[in-house]
N, C-alpha and C positions, 0 to 999 in steps of 0.2 A: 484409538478413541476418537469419536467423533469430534469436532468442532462447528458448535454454532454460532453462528458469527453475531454480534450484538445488533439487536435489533433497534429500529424506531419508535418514537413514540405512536404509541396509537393501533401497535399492529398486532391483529389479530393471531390469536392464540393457534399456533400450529400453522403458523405463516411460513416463521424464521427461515432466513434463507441457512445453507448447512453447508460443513466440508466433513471430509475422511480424507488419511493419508492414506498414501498409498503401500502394501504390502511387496514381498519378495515376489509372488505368483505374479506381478502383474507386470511384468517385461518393463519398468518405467514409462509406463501409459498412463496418461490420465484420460477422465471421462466428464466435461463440462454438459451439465442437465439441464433443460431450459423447461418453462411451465407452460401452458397457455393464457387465453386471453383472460381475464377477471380471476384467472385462479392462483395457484402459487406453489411455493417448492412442498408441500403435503404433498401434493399429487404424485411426485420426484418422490419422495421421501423411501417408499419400500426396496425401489427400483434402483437407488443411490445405497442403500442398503447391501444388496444384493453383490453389487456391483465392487462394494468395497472388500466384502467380504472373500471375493474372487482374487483381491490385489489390488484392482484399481485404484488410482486418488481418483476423489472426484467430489464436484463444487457443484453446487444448485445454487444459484444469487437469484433474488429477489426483486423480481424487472421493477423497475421505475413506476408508482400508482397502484400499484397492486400489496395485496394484504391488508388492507387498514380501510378507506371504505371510498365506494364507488367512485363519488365527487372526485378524488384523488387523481382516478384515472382519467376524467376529463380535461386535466393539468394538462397529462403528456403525453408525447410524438409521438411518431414510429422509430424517428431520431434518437429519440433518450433509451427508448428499450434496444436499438441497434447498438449505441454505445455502450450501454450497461453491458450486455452483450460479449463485446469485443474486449472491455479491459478485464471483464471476467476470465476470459479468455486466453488472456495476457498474464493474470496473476497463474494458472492453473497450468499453462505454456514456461514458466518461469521452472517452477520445480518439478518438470517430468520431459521426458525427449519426446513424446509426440500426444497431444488430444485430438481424441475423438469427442466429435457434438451431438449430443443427442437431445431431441424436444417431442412434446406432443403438442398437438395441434399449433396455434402459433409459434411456440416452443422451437417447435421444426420449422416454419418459415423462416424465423429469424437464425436456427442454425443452418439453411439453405443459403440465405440472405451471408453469412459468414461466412461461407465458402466461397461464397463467388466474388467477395470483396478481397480474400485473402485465399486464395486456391492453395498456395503454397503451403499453409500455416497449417491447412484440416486436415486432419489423418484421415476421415472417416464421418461418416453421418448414418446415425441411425435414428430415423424417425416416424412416429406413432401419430395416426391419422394426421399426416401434415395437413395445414389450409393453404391453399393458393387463391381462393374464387368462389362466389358461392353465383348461384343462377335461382337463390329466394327473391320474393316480390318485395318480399319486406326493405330487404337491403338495396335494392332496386330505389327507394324513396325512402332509403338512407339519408340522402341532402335532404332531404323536405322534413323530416321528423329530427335532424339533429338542430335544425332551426326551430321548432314547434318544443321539442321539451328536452331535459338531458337526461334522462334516460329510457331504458324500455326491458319490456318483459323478456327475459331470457327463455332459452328452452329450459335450462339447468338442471345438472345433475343428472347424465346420463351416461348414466351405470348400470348394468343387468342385472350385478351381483346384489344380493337383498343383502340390508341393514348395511351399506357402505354411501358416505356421500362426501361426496368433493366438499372443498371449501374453496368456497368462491365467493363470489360480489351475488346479492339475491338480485339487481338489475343490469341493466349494460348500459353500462355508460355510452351514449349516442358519438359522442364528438369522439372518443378516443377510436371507438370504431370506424370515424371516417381515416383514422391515422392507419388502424388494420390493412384498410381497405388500397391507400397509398404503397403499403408496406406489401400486399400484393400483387400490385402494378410495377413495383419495382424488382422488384425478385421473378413472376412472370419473368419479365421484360432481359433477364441476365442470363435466364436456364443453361442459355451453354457454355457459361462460365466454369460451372459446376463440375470439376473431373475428379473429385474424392470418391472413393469408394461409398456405394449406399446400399443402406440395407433397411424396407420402410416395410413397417407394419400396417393393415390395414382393416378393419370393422369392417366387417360382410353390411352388417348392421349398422350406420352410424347417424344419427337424429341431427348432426351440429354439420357434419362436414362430408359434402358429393363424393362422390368417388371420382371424379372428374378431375380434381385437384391430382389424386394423384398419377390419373393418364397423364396427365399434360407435365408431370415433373418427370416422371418415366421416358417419355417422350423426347422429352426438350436438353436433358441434362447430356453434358459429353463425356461420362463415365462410362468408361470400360467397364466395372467391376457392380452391377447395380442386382439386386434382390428385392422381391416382394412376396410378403407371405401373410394370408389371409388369417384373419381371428373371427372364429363361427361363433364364440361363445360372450362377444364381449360387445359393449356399445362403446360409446367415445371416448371417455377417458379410461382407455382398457389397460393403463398403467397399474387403475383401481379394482378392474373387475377380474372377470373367471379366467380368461387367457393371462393374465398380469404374470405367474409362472412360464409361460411358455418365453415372451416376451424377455422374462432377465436370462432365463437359462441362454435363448438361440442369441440374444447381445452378449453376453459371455463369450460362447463360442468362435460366434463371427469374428470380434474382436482381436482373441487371437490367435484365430487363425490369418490373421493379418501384418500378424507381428514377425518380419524374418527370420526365417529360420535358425542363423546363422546370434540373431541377435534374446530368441529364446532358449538357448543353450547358455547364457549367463544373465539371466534375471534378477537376480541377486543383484548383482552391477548395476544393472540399469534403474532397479527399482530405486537403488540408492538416493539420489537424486529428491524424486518426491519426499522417502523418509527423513531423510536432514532436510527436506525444509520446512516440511512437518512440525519437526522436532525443535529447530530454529524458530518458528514461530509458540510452540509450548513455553519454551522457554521466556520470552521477548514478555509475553504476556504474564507468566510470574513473576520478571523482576517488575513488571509494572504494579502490577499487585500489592508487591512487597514495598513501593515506594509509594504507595496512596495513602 
C-alpha cells in the first residue's frame, strides 16, 4: 500500500509528496524520485508506480516551495531543495541496502548534484531530460527581470500527449530561478565527481531543456557505466507523455540488471529490510491514531 505522507497547508491537490514499500522482486533497492522546477511529485507519480509495482520502495518528497503557490518558491534556495534532497535520501537509504536517484529535469540536476556530494551513497542515476544550462536570451537577463518583477511567463506544460497536463506553478517564479541557475554552476562545476552508473533519458523534441545539458553531463561525468536513449514520441515532461512506458519498462530493467548477481539469487533477503520498515512505520502511525 501506498503511503502518502501528510501534506502542508495550502498544497495543491495532487501535489502530495508519496512512498511505496518495497516488495520481494526488488533485491532491497530502493528508488528516490525527484520533480522539476515549479512542478511536483504528480509528475513522479505513474512512474513511482510502476516502479513499485516491480518491487522497488520508493519515495518522491515534495522539494521545498513547490506545490502550493509560486510566491513560495521565491522563499527558497538551491540550498533547501539540495537538503530536502539529501535527507530524503537518508530516510529511503535507512530501509533498503542500496538507492538509485532518479529526477526529470531539475529533478535530475539535483540527483547529479547528490551524487557528486556523496559518490559513495548513489547506486545509480537515472535521469529524464536533466537541466544543466540553458543558452535562452530570456535567462541571459535573468538578473535584470528578477529585479524588475517576481515572476514570468513559463513555457508550461510541455507534453505531446493530448488531454494530459502537468501540475505545476502557471508562472516562474524569477528569484527562485536565479537559485536554478547557481544550482547549475555548481553541479556543472563537480561533473567528474560523478562515478555512479547512469542511464538518461532524452526528448529528440524538448521546448524547456537544450540538448546541450546533456552533452556536457555525458561528457564531463567519470562513469564507467553511462546510457542514453532517445524519446521520438515525447516533449519535456516525457514521464507524462507517449514514451512515459518505454521509460518505467527500460528503469526496471536497467536497475536490475545492476543488482549482483550473486545478491539477486536471495531477494527475498534483501527486500526484507524496506518491508519491516515499511511495516514499522504502518504500525507507529496507528498507534498514533489510536492515541489521538
Amino acid at each position: 500500500m501506498p503511503t502518502d505522507e501528510a501534506p502542508p497547508p495550502g498544497l495543491l491537490p495532487g501535489a502530495e509528496p508519496f512512498a511505496f514499500p518495497g516488495g520481494t522482486d526488488g533485491g532491497g533497492t530502493g528508488v528516490l524520485l525527484l520533480h522539476g522546477f515549479t512542478g511536483s511529485p504528480f509528475s513522479m507519480r505513474p512512474w513511482g508506480e510502476h516502479l513499485a509495482a516491480a518491487g522497488f520502495a520508493v519515495r518522491a518528497p515534495l522539494l521545498p516551495g513547490h506545490g502550493t503557490r509560486w510566491q513560495d518558491c521565491n522563499l527558497t534556495t538551491e540550498r533547501d531543495w539540495v537538503d530536502a534532497v539529501s535527507s530524503a535520501f537518508d530516510e529511503l537509504a535507512a530501509e533498503c541496502d542500496r538507492v538509485v536517484v532518479a529526477g526529470l529535469s531539475m529533478g535530475g540536476t539535483l540527483a547529479i548534484r547528490l551524487a557528486e556530494l556523496r559518490p559513495d551513497d548513489v547506486a545509480g542515476l537515472v535521469l529524464v531530460n536533466p537541466s544543466l544550462l540553458t543558452q535562452r536570451l530570456d535567462a541571459k537577463l535573468l538578473p535584470l527581470l528578477a529585479r524588475l518583477t517576481p515572476s514570468w511567463t513559463p513555457i508550461g506544460n510541455d507534453v505531446k500527449k493530448a488531454g494530459v497536463t502537468e501540475l505545476a506553478y502557471p508562472r516562474l517564479p524569477t528569484r527562485a530561478v536565479l537559485g536554478l541557475r547557481r544550482l547549475w554552476t555548481a553541479t556543472r562545476a563537480d561533473l567528474a565527481r560523478v562515478t555512479a552508473p547512469l542511464l538518461v533519458f532524452r526528448s529528440v523534441t524538448d521546448h524547456v531543456v537544450e540538448p546541450a545539458s546533456v552533452r556536457v553531463l555525458l561528457a564531463d561525468v567519470s562513469s564507467a557505466d553511462t546510457a542514453e536513449v532517445l524519446l521520438e514520441d515525447s516533449y519535456h515532461v516525457a514521464t507524462l507523455d507517449n514514451d512515459a512506458p518505454r521509460i518505467f519498462a527500460d528503469s526496471v530493467d536497467w536497475i536490475r540488471a545492476r543488482v549482483p548477481a550473486v545478491e539477486r539469487k536471495t531477494t527475498g533477503e534483501l527486500a526484507r529490510p524496506c518491508m519491516e520498515a515499511a511495516a514499522a512505520r504502518t504500525r507507529a502511525t496507528s498507534a498514533g491514531e489510536e492515541h489521538s
